[in-house]
N, C-alpha and C positions, 0 to 999 in steps of 0.2 A: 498528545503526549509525544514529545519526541525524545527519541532512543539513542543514546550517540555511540554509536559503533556496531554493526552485525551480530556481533558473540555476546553484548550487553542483556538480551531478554534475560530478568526472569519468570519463572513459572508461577509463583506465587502472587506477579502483577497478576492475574490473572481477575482476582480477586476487587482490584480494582473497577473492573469491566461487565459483573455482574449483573448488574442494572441498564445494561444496555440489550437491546435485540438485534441490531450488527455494529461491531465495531470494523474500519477501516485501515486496512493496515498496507500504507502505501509504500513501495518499497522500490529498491535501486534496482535497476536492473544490470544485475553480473548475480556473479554463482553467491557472493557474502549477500546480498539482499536478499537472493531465493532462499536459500538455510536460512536466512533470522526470516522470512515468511513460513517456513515450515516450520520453524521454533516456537513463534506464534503461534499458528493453527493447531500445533499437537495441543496446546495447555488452554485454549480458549475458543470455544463452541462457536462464540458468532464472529471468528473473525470473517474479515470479508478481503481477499490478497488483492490489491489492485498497484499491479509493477508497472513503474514508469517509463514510460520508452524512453531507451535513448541514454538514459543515464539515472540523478536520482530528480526529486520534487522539483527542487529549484531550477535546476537547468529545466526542465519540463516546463515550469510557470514561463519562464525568458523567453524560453523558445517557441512557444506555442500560446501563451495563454493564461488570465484566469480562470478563461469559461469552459477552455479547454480541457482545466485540470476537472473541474464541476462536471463537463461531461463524462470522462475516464470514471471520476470517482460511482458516477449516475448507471455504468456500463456501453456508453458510447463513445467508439473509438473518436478520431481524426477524420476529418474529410478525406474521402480516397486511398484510406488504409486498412480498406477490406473489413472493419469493425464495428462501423457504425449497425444500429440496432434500430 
């Protein structure tokens, strides 16, 4: 589901996501991405924050990857950026 714009969540999507055991909630990385990740997380249990370096998804995919992103999203950083698992 994408969300267009940072201050967009609400709380009541929350309801949405019930049926799930983690939801993903991939996010820009600046201060508006970090707040709509903790907007998330306060109203939904299984979120799972996973911020994208650099900027937001897409520049991520271009710049890096598909498999890239399936790593990040899996817990494994970038080659040579201290995060791999």
């Amino acid at each position: 589901m994408g969300v267009p714009g940072a201050n967009s969540w609400q709380p009541v999507w929350h309801l949405l996501f019930k049926q799930y055991d983690t939801v993903f909630v991939l996010i820009d990385d600046d201060k508006a991405g970090h707040e709509f990740g903790q907007a998330v997380a306060r109203s939904l249990d299984t979120a799972r924050i996973v911020p994208m370096t650099g900027g937001d998804v897409n520049s991520f995919v271009l710049e890096h990857g598909p498999q890239a992103l399936k790593g990040k999203i899996n817990g494994r950083g970038l080659p040579g950026d201290g995060e791999n698992t």
